[in-house]
C-alpha positions in Angstrom: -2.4 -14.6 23.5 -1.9 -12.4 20.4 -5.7 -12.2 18.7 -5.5 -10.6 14.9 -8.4 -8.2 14.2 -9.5 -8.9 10.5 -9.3 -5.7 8.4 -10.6 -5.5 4.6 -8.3 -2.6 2.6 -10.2 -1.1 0.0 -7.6 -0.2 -2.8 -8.9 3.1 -4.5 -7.7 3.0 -8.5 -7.5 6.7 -9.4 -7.0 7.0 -13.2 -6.7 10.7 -13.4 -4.8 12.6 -11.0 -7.0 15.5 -10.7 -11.5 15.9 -12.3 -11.3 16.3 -15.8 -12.4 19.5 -17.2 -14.3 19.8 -20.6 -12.3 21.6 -23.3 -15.3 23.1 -24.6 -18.2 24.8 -22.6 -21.1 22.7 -24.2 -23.2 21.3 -21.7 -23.1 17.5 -23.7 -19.6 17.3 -23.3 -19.8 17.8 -19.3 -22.5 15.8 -19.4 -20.6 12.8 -21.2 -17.6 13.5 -19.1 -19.9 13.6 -15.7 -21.3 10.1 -16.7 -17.7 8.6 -17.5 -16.7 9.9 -13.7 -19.3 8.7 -12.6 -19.2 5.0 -13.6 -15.5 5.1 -12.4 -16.5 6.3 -9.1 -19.2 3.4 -8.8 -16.9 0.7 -10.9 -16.1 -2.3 -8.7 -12.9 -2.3 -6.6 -10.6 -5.0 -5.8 -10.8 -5.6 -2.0 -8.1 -7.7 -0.2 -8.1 -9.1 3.2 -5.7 -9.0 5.7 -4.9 -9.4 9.7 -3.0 -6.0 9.9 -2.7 -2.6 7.3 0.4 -0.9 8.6 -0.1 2.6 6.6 3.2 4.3 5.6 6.9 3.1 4.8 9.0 5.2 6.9 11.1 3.8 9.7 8.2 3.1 12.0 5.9 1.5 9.8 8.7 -1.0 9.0 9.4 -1.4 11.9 6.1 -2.4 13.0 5.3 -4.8 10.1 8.8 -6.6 11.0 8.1 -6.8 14.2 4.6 -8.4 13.7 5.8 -10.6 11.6 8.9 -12.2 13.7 6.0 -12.1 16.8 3.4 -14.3 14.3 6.2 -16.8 13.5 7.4 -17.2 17.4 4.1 -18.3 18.3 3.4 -20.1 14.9 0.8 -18.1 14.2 -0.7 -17.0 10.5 -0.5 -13.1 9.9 -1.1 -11.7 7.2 0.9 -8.0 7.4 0.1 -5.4 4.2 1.7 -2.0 4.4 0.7 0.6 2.0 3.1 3.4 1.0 2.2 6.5 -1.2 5.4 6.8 -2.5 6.5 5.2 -5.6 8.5 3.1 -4.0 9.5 2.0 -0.2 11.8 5.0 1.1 11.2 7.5 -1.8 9.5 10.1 0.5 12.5 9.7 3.3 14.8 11.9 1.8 16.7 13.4 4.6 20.4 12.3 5.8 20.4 10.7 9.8 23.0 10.3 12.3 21.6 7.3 13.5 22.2 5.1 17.2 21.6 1.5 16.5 20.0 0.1 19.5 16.5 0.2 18.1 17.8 -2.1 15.1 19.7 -4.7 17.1 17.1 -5.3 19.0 14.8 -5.6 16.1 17.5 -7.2 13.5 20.2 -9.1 15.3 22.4 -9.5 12.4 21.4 -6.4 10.8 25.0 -6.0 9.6 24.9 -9.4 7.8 21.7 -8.7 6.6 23.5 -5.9 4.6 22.1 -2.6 5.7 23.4 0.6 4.2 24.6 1.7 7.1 28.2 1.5 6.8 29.5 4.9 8.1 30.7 5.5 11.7 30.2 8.8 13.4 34.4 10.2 13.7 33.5 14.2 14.6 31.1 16.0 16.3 30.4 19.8 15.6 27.7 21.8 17.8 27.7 25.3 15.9 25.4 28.4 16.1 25.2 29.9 12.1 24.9 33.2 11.6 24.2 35.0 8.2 28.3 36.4 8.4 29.4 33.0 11.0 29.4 29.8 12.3 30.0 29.9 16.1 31.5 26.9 17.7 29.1 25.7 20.9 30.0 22.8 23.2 28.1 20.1 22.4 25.5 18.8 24.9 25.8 15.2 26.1 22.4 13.6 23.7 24.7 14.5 20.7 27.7 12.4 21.5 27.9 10.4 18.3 31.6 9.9 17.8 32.5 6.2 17.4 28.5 4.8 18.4 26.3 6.2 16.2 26.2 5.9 12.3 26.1 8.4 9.2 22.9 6.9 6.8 20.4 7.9 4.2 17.4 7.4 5.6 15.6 6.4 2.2 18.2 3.9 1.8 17.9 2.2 4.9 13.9 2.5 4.4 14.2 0.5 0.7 16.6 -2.8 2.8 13.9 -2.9 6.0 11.0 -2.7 2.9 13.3 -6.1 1.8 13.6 -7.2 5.1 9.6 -7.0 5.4 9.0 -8.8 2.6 11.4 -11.5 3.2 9.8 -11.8 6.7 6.3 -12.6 4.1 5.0 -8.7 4.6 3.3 -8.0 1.5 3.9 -3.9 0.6 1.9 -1.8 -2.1 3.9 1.2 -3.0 2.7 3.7 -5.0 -1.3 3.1 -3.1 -3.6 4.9 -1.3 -6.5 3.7 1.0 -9.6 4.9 0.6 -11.3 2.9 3.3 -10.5 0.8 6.0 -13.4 -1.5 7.2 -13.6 -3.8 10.1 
């Protein structure tokens, strides 16, 4: 029996990136600018309530909110799923290249391919190389890095950005570009 904790997410609003420093050395104008700070610091905050915070949008944090969410709707249970990602948008921290084996996402998304994941580009050579300043020297290549004809060529990013879609299709609600400042139970 799947039993959802309740979590409160406490969004923190920053309006300056960094303290504010006086242009001027008077003590009133610290003073002013202390108060201001301050009141921000102590200003309400919107607080949102949901069953699960899943804290990051890279591959596993996806994953986990997908999964949650196709779990609550086999056993017709309400979840409410939030994942938070500091990035400005789903995938813009996930910047490297993969060459990645699929077995993880059929079992998560079936019909992954119909779905329309950017992940279009079959492995066709494999190169195991030792570089040198002056070299590359050719090595065999060990049997885990195998990829020819099984494993896929992606950006990472953009396969990040379609499971943020497939999240939020699922009913996931995401917050990129956030921060939490608390979690309370």
């Amino acid at each position: 029996m799947f039993r959802p904790l309740t979590r409160a997410l406490t969004a923190l609003t920053r309006p300056f990136a960094r303290p504010l420093r006086p242009f001027s050395s008077s003590s009133s104008t610290a003073a002013s600018i202390d108060e201001s700070m301050q009141e921000l610091l102590h200003a309400p905050r919107e607080a949102m309530e949901f069953d699960v915070l899943v804290v990051g949008g890279g591959p596993a944090g996806l994953s986990a909110a997908i999964r949650l969410k196709q779990l609550a709707a086999q056993n017709d249970t309400e979840l409410s799923v939030c994942l938070i990602e500091k990035g400005a948008e789903i995938g813009a921290h996930t910047l490297s290249g993969a060459c990645i084996e699929t077995r993880a996402l059929d079992e998560l998304l079936p019909n992954w391919k119909e779905l329309g994941a950017p992940i279009k580009t079959l492995a066709t050579e494999d190169q195991f190389v030792f570089l040198t300043e002056k070299m590359a020297i050719p090595l065999p290549n060990p049997p885990p890095m195998h990829n020819v004809g099984q494993n896929y060529l992606v950006s990472l990013g953009a396969v990040c950005a379609w499971m943020g879609e497939q999240a939020e299709a699922l009913g996931s609600r995401s917050f990129p570009d956030s921060q939490a400042a608390s979690c309370c139970t």
